[in-house]
N, C-alpha and C positions, 0 to 999 in steps of 0.2 A: 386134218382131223375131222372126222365126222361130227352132224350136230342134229341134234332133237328138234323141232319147231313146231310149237302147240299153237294153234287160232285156236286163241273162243270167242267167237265175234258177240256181240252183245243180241243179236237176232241171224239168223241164218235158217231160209226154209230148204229142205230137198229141192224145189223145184229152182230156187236160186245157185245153189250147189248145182247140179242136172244143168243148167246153162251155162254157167262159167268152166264145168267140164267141158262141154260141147264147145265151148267159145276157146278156150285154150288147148284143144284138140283141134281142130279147124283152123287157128295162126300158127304152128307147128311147133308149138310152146312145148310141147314134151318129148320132140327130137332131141333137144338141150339134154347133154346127158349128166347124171350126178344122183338123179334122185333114185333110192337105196329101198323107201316102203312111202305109202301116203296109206292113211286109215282117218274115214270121215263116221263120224257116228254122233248117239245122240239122238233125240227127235223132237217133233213141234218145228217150233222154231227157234232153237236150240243146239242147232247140228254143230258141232266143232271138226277140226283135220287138225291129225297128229303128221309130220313127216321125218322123214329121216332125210338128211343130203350126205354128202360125199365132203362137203367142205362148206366153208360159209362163202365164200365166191363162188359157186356153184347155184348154191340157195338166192344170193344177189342177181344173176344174171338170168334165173329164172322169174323173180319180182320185178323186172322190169318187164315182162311182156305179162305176171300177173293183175297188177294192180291195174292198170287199165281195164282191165274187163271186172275185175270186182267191183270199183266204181260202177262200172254201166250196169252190170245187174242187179246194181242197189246192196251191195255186202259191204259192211265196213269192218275190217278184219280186229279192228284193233290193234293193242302192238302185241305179235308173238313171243313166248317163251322161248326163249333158243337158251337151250345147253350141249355143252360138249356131251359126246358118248361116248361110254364105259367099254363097251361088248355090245355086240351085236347076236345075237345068236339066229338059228336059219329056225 
């Protein structure tokens, strides 16, 4: 079953966002397949990420090569919102 998963970290800048991309493109962190939509928005320091996965073990075995890097460039994600998904539409 598919699953929703909202950060809203309590501070998150674009440029912390922009390296933890970089940094989990560069460990081949998004080879791992599952993920369905990721959408970051928001601004200041303020930015949240909505995602979508494929299943919530999908979503798990993505967060172990995430959080390591959100530590190092200082993001404390908090805990996400995960709900099940209704429909997905294109």
């Amino acid at each position: 079953m598919a699953i929703s998963v909202l950060f809203t970290p309590p501070s998150m800048t674009a440029a912390q966002y922009d390296e933890a991309i970089r940094r989990l493109d560069a460990s081949g962190a998004f080879a791992l397949r599952g993920m369905l939509h990721h959408t970051c928005f928001g601004s200041g320091n303020k930015l949240s990420v909505h995602d979508v996965w494929e299943s919530q073990a999908k979503f798990e075995a993505f967060g172990q090569k995430l959080m390591p890097i959100l530590v190092a460039v200082g993001i404390d994600p908090g805990t996400p919102a995960i709900q099940p998904v209704h429909k997905i539409m294109p």
